[in-house]
Structure formats: structure tokens, C-alpha cells
N, CA, C and O atoms as CSV, one atom per row, in Angstrom:
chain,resi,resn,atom,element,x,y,z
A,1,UNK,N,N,-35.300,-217.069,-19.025
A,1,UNK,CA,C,-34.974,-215.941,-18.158
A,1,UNK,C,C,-33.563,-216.090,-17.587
A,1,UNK,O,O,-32.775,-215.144,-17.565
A,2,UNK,N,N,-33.313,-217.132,-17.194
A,2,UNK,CA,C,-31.822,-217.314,-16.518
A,2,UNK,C,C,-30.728,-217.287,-17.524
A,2,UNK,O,O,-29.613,-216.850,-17.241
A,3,UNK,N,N,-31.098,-217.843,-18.926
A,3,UNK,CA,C,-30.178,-217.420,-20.141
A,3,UNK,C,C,-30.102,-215.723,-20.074
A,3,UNK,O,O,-29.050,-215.342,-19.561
A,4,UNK,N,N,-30.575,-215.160,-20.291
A,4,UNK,CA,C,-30.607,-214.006,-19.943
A,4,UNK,C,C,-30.079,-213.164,-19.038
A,4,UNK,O,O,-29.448,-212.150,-19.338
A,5,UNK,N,N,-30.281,-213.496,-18.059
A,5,UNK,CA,C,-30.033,-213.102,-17.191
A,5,UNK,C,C,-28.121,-213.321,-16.727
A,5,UNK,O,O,-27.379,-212.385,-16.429
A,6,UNK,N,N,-27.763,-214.636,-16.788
A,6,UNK,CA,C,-26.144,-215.170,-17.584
A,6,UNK,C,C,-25.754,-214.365,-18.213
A,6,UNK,O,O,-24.855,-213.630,-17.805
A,7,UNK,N,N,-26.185,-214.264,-19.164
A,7,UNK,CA,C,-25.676,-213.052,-20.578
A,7,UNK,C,C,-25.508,-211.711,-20.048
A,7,UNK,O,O,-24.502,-211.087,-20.386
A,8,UNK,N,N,-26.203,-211.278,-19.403
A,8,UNK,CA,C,-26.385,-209.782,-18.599
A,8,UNK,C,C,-25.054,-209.852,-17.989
A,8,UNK,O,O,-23.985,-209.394,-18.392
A,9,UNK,N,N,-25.402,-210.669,-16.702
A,9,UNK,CA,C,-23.893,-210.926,-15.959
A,9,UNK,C,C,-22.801,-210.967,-16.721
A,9,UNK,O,O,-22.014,-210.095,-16.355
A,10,UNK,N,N,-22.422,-211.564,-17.577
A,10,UNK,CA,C,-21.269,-212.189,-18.381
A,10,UNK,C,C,-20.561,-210.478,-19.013
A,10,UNK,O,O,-19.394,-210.086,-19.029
A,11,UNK,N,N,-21.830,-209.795,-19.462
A,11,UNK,CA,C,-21.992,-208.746,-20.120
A,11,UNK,C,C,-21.191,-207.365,-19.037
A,11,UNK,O,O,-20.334,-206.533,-19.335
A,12,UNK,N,N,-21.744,-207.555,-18.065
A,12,UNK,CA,C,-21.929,-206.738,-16.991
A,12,UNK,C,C,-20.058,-206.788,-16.325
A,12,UNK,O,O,-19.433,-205.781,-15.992
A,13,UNK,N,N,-19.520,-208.211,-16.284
A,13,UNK,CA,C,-18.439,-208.535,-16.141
A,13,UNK,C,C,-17.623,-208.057,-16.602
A,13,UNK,O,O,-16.680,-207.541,-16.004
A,14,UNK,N,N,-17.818,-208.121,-18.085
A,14,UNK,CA,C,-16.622,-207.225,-19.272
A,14,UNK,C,C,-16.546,-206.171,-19.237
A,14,UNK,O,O,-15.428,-205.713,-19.473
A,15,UNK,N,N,-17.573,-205.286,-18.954
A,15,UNK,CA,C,-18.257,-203.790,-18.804
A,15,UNK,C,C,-17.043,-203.701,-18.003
A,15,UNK,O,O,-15.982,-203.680,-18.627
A,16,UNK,N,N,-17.008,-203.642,-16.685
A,16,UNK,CA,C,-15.833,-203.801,-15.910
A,16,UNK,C,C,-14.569,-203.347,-15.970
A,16,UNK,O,O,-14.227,-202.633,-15.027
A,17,UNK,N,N,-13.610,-203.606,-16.993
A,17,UNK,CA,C,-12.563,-203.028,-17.060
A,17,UNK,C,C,-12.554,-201.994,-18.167
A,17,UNK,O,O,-11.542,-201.434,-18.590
A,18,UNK,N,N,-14.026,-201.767,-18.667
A,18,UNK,CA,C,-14.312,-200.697,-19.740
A,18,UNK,C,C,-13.784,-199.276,-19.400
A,18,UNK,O,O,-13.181,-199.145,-18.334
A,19,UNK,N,N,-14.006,-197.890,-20.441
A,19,UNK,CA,C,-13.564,-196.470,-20.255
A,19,UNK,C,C,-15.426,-196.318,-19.572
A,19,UNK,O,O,-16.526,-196.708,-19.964
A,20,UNK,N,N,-14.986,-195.648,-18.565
A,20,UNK,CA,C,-15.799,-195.100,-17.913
A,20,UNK,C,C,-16.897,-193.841,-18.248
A,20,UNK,O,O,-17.976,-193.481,-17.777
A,21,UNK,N,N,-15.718,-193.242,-19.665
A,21,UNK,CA,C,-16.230,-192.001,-20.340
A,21,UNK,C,C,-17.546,-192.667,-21.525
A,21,UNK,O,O,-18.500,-191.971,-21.874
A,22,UNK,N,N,-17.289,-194.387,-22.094
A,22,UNK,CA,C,-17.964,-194.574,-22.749
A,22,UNK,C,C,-19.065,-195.691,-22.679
A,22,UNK,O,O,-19.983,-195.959,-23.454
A,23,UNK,N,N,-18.562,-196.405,-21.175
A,23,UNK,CA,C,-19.733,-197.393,-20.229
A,23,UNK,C,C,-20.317,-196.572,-19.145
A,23,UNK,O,O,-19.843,-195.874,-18.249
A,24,UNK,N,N,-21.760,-196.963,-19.616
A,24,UNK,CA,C,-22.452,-196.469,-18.317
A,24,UNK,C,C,-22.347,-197.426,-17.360
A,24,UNK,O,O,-22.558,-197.154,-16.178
A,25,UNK,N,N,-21.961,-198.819,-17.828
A,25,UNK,CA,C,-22.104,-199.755,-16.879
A,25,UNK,C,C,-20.852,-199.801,-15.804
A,25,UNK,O,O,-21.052,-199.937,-14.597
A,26,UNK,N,N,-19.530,-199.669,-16.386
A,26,UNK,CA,C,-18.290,-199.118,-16.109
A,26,UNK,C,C,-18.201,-198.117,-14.872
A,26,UNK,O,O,-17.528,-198.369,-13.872
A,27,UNK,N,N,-19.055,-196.794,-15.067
A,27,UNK,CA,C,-19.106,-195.781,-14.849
A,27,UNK,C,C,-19.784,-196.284,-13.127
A,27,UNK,O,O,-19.193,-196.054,-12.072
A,28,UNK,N,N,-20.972,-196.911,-13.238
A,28,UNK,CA,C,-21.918,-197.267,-12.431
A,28,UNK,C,C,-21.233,-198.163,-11.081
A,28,UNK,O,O,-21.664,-198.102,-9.929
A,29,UNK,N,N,-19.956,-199.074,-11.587
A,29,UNK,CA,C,-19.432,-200.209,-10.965
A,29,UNK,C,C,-18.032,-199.703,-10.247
A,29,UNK,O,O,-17.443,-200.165,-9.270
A,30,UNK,N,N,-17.707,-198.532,-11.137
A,30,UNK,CA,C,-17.398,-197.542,-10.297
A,30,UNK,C,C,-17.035,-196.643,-9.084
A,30,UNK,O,O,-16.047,-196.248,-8.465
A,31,UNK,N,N,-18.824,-196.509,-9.098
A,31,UNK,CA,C,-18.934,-195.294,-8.413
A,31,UNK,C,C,-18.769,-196.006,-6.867
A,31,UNK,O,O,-18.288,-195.488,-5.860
A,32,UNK,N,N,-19.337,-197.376,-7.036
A,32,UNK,CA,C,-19.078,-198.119,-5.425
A,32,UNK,C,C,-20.240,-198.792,-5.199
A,32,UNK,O,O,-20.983,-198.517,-6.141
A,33,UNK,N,N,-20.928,-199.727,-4.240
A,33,UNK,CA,C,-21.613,-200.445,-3.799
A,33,UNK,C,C,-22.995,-199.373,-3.441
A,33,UNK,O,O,-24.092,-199.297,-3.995
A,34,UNK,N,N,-22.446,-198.652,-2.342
A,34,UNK,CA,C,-23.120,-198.035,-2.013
A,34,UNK,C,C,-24.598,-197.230,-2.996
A,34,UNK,O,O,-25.808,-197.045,-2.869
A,35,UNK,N,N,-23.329,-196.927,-4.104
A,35,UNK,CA,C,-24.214,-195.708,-5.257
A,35,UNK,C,C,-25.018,-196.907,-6.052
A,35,UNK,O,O,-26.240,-196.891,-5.904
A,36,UNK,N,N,-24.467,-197.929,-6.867
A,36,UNK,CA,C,-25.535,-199.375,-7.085
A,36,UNK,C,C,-26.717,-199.510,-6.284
A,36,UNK,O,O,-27.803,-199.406,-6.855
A,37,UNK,N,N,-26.683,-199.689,-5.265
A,37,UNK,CA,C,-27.449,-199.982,-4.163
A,37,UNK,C,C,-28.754,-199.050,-4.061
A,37,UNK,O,O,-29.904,-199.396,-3.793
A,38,UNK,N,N,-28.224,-197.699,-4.365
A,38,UNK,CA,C,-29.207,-196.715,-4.484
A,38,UNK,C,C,-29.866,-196.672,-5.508
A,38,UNK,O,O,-31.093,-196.744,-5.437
A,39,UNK,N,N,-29.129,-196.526,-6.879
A,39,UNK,CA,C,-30.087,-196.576,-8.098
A,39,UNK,C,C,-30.885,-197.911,-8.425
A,39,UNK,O,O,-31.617,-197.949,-9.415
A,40,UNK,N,N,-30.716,-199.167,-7.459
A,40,UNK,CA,C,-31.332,-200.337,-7.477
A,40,UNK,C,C,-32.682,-200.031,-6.383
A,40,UNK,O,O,-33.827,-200.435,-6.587
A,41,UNK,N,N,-32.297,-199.330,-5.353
A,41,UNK,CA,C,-34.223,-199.135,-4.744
A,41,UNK,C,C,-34.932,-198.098,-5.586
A,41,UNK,O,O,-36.146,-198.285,-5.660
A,42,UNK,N,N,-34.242,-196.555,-6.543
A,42,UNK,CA,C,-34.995,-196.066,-7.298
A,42,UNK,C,C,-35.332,-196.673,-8.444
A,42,UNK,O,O,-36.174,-196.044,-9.084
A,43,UNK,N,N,-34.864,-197.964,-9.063
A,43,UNK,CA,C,-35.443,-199.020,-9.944
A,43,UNK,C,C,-36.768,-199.694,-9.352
A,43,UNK,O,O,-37.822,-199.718,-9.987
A,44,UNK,N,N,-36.650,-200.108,-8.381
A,44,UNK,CA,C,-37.469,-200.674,-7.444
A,44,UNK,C,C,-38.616,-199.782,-7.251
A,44,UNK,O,O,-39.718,-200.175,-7.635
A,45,UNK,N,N,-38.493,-198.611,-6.697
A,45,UNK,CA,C,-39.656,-197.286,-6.460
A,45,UNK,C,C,-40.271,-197.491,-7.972
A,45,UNK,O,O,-41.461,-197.707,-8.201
A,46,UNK,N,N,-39.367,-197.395,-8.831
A,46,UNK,CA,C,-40.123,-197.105,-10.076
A,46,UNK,C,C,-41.161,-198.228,-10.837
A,46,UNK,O,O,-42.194,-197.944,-11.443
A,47,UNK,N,N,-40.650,-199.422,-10.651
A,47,UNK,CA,C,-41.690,-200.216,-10.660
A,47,UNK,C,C,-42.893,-200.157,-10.021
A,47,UNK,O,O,-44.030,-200.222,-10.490
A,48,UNK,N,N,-42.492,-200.020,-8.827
A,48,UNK,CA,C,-44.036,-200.207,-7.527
A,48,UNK,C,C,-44.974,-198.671,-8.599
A,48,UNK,O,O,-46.140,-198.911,-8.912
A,49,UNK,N,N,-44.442,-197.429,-8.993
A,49,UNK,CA,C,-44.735,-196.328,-9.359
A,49,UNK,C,C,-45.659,-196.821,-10.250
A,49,UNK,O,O,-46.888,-196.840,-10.181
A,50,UNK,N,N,-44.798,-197.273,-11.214
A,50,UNK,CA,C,-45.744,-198.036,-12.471
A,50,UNK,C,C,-46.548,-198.846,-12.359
A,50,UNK,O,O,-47.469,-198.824,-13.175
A,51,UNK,N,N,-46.538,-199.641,-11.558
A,51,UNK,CA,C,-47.224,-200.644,-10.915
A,51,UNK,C,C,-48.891,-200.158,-10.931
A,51,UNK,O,O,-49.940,-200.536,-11.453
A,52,UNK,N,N,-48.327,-198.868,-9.836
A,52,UNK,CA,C,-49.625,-198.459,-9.255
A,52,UNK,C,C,-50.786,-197.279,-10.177
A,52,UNK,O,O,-51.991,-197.190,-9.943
A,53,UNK,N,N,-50.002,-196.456,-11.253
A,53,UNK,CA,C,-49.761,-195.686,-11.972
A,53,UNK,C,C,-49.662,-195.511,-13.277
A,53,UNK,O,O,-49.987,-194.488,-13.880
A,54,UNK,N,N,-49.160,-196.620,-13.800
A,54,UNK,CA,C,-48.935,-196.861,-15.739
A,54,UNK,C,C,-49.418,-197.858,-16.267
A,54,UNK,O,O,-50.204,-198.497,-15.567
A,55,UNK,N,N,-49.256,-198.148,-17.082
A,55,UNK,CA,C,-49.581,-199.194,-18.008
A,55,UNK,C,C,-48.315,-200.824,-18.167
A,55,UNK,O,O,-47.085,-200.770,-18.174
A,56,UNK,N,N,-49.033,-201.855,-18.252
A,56,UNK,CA,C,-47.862,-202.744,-18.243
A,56,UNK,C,C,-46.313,-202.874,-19.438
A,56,UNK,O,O,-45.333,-203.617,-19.372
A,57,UNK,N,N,-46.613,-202.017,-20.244
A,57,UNK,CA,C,-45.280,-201.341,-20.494
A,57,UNK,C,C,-44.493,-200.177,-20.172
A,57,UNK,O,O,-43.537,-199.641,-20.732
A,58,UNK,N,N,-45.153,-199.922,-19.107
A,58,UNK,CA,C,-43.906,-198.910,-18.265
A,58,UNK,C,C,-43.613,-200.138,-17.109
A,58,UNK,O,O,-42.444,-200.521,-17.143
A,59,UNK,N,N,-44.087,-200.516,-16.546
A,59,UNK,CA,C,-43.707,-201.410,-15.538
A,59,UNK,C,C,-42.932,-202.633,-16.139
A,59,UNK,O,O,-42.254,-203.217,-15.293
A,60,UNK,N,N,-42.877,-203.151,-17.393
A,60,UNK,CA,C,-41.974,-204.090,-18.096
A,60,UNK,C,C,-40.997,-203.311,-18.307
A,60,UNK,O,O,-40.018,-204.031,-18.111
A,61,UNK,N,N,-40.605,-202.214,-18.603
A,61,UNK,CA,C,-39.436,-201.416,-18.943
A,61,UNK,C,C,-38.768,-200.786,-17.531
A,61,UNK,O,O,-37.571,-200.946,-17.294
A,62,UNK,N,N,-39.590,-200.111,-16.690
A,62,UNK,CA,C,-39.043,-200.148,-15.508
A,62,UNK,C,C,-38.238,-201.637,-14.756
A,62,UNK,O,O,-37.206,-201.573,-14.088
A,63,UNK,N,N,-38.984,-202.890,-15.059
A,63,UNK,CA,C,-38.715,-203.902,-14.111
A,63,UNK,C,C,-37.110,-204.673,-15.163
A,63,UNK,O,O,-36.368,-205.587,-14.805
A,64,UNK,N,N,-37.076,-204.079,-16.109
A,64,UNK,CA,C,-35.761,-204.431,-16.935
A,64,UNK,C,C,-34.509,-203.646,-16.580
A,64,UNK,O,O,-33.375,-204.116,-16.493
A,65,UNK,N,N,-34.940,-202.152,-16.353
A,65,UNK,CA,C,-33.771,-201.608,-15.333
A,65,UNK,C,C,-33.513,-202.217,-13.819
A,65,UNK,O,O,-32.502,-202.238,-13.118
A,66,UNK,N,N,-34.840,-202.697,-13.617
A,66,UNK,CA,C,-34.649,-203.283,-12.148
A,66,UNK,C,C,-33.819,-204.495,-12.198
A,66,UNK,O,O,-33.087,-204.823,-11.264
A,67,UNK,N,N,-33.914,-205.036,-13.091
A,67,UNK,CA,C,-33.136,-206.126,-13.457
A,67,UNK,C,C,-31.721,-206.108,-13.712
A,67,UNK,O,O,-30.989,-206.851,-13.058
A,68,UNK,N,N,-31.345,-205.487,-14.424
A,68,UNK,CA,C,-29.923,-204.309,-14.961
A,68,UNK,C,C,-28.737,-204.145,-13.260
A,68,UNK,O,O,-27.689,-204.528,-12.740
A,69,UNK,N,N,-29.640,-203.502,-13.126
A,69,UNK,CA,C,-29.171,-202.648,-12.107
A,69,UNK,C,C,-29.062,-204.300,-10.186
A,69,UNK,O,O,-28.307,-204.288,-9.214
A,70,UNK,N,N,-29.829,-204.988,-10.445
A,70,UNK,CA,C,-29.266,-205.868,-9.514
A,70,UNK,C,C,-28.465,-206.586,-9.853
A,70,UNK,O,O,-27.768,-207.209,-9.052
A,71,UNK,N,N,-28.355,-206.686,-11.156
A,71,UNK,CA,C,-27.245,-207.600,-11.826
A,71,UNK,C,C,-25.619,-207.020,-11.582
A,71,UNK,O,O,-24.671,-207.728,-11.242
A,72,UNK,N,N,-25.575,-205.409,-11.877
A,72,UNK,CA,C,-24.754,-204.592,-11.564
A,72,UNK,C,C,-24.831,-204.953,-9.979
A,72,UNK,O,O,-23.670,-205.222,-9.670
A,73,UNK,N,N,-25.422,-205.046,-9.162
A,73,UNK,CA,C,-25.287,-205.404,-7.831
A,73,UNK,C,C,-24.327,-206.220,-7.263
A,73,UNK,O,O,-23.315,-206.118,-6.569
A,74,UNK,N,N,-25.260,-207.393,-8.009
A,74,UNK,CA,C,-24.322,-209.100,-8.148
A,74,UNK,C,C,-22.784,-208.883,-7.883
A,74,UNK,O,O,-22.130,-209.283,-6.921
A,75,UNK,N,N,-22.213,-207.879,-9.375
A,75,UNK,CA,C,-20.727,-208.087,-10.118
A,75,UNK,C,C,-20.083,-207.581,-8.705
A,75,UNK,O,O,-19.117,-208.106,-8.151
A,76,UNK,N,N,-21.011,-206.162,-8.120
A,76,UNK,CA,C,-20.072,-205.206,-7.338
A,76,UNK,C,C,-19.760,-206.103,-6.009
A,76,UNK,O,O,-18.715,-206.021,-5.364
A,77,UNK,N,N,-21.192,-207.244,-5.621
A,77,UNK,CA,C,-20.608,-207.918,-4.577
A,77,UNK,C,C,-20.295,-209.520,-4.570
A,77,UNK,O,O,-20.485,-210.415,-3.746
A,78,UNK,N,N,-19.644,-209.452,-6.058
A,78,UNK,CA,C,-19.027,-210.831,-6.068
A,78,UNK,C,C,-19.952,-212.213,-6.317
A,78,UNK,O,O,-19.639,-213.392,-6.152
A,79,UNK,N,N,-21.444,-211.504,-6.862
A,79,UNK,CA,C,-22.214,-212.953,-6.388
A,79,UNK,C,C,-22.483,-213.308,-7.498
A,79,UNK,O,O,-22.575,-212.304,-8.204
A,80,UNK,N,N,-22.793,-214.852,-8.456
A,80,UNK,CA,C,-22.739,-215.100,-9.437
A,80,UNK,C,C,-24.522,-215.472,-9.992
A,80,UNK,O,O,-25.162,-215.674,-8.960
A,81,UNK,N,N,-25.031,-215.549,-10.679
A,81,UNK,CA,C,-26.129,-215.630,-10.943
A,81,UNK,C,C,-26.737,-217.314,-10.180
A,81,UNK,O,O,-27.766,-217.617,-9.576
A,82,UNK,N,N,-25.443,-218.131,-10.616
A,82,UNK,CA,C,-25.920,-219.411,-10.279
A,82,UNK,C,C,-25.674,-219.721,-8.972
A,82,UNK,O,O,-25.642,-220.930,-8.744
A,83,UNK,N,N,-25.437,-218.775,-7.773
A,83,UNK,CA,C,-25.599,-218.602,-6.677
A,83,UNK,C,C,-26.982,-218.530,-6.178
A,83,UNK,O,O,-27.473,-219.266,-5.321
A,84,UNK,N,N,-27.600,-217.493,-6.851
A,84,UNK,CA,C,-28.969,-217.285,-6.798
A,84,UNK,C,C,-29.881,-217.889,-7.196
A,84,UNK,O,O,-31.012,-217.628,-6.785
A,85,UNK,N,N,-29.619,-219.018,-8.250
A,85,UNK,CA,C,-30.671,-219.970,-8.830
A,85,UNK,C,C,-30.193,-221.194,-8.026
A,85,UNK,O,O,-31.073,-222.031,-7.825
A,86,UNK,N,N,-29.232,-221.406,-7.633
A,86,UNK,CA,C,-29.116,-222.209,-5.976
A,86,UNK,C,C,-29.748,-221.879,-4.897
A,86,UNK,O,O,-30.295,-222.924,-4.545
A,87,UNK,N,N,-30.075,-220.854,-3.963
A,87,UNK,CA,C,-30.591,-220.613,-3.640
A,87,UNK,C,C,-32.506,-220.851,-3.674
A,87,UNK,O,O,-33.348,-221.203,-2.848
A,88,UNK,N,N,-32.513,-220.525,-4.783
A,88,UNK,CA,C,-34.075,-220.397,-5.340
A,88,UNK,C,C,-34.067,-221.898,-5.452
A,88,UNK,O,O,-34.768,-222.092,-4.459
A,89,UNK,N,N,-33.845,-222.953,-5.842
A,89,UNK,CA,C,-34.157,-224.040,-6.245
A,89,UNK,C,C,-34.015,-224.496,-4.377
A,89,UNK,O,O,-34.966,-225.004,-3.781
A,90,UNK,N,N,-32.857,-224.233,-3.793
A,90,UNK,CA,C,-33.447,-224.595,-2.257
A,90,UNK,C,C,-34.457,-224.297,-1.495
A,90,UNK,O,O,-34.956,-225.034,-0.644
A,91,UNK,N,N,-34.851,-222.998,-1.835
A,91,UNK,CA,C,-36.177,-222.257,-1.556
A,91,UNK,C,C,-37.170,-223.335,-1.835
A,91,UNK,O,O,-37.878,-223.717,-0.903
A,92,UNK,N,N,-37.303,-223.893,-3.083
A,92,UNK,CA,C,-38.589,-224.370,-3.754
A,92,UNK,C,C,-38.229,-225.598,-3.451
A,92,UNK,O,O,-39.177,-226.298,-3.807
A,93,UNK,N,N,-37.165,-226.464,-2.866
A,93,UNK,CA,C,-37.306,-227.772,-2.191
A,93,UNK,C,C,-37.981,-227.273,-0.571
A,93,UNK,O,O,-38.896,-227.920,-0.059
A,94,UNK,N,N,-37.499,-226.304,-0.039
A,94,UNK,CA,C,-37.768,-226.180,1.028
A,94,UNK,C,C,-39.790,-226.734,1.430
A,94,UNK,O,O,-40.381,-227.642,2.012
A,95,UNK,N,N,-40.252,-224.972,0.346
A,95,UNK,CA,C,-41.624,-224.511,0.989
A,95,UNK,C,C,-42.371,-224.029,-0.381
A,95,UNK,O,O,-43.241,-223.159,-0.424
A,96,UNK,N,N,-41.893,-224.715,-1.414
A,96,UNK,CA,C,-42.650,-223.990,-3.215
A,96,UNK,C,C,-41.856,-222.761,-3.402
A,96,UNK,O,O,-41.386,-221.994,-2.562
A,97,UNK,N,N,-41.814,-222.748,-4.595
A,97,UNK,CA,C,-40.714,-221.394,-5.069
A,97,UNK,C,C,-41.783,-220.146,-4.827
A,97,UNK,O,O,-41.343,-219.000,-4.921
A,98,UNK,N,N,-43.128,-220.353,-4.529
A,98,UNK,CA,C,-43.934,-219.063,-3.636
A,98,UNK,C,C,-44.059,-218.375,-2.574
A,98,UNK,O,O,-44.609,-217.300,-2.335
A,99,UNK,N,N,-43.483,-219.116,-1.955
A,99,UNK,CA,C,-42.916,-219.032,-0.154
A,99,UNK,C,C,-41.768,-218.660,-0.113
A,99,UNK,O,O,-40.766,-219.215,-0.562
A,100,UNK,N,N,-41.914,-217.335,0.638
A,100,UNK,CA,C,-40.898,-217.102,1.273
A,100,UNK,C,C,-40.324,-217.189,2.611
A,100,UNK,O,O,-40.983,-216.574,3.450
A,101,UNK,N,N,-38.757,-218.077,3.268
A,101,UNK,CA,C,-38.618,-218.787,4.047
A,101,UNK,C,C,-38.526,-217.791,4.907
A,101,UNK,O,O,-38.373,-216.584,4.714
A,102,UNK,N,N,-38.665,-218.587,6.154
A,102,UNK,CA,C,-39.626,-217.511,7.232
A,102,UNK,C,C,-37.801,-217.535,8.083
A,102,UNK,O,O,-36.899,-218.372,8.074
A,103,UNK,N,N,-37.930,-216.361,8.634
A,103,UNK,CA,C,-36.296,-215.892,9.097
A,103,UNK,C,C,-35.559,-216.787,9.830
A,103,UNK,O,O,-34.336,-216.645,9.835
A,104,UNK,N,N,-36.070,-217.694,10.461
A,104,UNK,CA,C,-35.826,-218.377,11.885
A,104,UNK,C,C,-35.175,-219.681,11.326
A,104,UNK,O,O,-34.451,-220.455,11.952
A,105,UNK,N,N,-35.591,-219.776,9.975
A,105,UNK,CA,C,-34.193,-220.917,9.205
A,105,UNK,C,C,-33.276,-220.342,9.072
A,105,UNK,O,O,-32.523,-221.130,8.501
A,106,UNK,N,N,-32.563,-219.075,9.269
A,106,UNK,CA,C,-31.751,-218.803,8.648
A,106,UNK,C,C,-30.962,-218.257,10.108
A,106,UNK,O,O,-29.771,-217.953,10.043
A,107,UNK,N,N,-31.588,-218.175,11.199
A,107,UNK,CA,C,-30.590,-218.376,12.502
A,107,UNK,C,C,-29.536,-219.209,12.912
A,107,UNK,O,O,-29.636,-220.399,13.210
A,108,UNK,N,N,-28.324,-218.386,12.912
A,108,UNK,CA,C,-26.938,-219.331,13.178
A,108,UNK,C,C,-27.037,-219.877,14.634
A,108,UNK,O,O,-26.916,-221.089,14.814
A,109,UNK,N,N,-27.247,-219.054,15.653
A,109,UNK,CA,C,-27.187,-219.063,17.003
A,109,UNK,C,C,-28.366,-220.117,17.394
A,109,UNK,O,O,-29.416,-220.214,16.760
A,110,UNK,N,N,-28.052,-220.831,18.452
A,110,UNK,CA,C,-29.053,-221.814,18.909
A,110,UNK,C,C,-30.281,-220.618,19.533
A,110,UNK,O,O,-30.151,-219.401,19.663
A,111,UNK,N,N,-31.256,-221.342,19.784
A,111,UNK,CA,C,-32.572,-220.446,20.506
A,111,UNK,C,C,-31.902,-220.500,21.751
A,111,UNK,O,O,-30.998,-221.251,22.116
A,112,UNK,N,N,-32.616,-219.383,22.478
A,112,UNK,CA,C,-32.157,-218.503,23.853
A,112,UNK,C,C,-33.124,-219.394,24.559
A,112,UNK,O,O,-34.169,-219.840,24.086
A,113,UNK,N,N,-32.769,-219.540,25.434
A,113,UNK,CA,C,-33.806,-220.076,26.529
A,113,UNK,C,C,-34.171,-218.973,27.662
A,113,UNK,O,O,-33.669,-218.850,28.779
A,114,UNK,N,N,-35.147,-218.242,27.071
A,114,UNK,CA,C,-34.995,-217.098,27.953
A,114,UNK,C,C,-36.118,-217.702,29.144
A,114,UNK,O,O,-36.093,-217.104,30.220
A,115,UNK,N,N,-36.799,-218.503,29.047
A,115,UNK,CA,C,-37.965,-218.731,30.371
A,115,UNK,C,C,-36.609,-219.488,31.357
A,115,UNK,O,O,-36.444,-219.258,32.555
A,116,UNK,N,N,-35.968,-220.170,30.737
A,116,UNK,CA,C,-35.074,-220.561,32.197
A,116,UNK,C,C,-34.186,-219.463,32.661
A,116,UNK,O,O,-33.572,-219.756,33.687
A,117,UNK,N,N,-34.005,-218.546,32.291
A,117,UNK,CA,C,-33.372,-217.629,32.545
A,117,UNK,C,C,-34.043,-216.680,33.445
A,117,UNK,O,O,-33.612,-216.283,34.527
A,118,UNK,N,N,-35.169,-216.357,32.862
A,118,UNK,CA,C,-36.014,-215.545,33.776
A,118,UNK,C,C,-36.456,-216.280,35.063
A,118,UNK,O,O,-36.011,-215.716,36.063
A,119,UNK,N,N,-37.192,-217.362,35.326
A,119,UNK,CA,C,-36.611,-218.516,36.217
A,119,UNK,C,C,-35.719,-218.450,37.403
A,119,UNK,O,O,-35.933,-218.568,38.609
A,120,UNK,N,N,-34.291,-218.149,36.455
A,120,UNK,CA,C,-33.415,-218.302,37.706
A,120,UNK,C,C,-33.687,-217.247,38.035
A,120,UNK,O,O,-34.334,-217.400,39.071
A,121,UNK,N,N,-33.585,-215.856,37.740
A,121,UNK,CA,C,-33.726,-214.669,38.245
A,121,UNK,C,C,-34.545,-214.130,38.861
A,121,UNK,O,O,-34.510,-213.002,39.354
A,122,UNK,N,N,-35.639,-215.167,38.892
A,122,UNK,CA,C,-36.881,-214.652,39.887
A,122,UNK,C,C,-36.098,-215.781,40.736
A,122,UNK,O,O,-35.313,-215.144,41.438
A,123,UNK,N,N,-35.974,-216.884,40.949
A,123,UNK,CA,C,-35.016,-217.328,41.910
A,123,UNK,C,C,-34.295,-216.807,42.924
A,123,UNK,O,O,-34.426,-217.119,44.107
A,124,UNK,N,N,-33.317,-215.793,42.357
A,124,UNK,CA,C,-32.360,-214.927,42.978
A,124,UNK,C,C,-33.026,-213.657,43.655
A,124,UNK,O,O,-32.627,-212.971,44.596
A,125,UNK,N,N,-34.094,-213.570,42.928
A,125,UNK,CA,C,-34.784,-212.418,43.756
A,125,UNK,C,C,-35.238,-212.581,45.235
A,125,UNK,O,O,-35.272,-211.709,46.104
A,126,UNK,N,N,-35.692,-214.327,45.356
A,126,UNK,CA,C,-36.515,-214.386,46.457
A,126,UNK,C,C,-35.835,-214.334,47.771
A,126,UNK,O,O,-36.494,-214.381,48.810
């Protein structure tokens, strides 16, 4: 899958300085972040659609545009595939590559101490 997925990228890269009249991928990378972004949650809708709705070859063919189309994501915001399989392999040292890490690892800011805070302020009240 990650061979694959390389190749896409690599693919997706060259697309890039392509004619726009004759890449859709070109055309797509384009249009801006924003417009990617969109045809990547109606990839997304369309899976869950199939999901709920078709047969497992509409949902394998849907989940290959879904694939497509985040890859086109990647190029538009600079991120490389083996960014993401970094990631994932930290994931799965973390908590199993089934778990997903719960938000509060990923806080820059120290925790608030809000009971001493509230504290002083009933303090100041009295």
C-alpha cells in the first residue's frame, strides 16, 4: 500500500507543472487548497454512501478516489507521504496502530490550573 501510495505522490508531483487543458490532476492543484479540500470530503461522503448503500465494489472504487484526492491534498500542502507513515508508526509505538491518540498529547500549552484560580477569586470575593 505505501508503494503505492509513493507512486501516486511521485505521480501527483509531476502532474504539477502539467497543461491544465489535458491534467485533471493539474487542473485540480490548481484550482487551490480550498477546492481539493472539498472534492476530498465529497470522496469521503461517497464512501460512507457506499458504505451504507452499495456493494464492496463501489466502496473500493469510491475509497480509491478517496485516496487520489488526499494525495492531491498532501502535494497542495507540502506534506510527503513519509511524513505520514512517521506519524502512523508513532501512533502504533504510542497506543497500537488502532488507537486513536486522544487530543491532550497533542497540547502545546501547559494545563491551566483553573481550581487555583478559581480559589483565588473566591478569595478576593470575601
Amino acid at each position: 500500500m505505501a508503494d503505492s501510495v509513493e507512486r501516486l505522490h511521485a505521480a501527483v508531483l509531476a502532474a504539477r507543472d502539467a497543461d491544465p487543458a489535458t491534467s485533471r490532476t493539474a487542473r485540480l492543484l490548481r484550482s487551490g487548497r480550498a477546492k481539493i479540500a472539498k472534492k476530498l470530503a465529497e470522496e469521503a461522503v461517497e464512501v460512507v454512501i457506499d458504505t451504507m448503500h452499495g456493494g464492496p465494489e463501489a466502496v473500493v472504487r469510491e475509497s480509491a478516489d478517496l485516496i487520489y484526492n488526499l494525495v492531491v491534498l498532501w502535494v497542495a500542502a507540502g506534506v510527503k507521504p513519509a511524513d505520514v507513515w512517521k506519524e502512523m508508526a508513532r501512533r502504533e509505538r504510542l497506543l497500537g496502530i488502532a488507537e486513536k491518540l486522544p487530543k491532550q498529547l497533542f497540547d502545546v500549552d501547559p494545563p491551566r490550573k483553573v481550581v487555583a484560580l478559581e480559589a483565588r477569586r473566591a478569595r478576593k470575593r470575601r
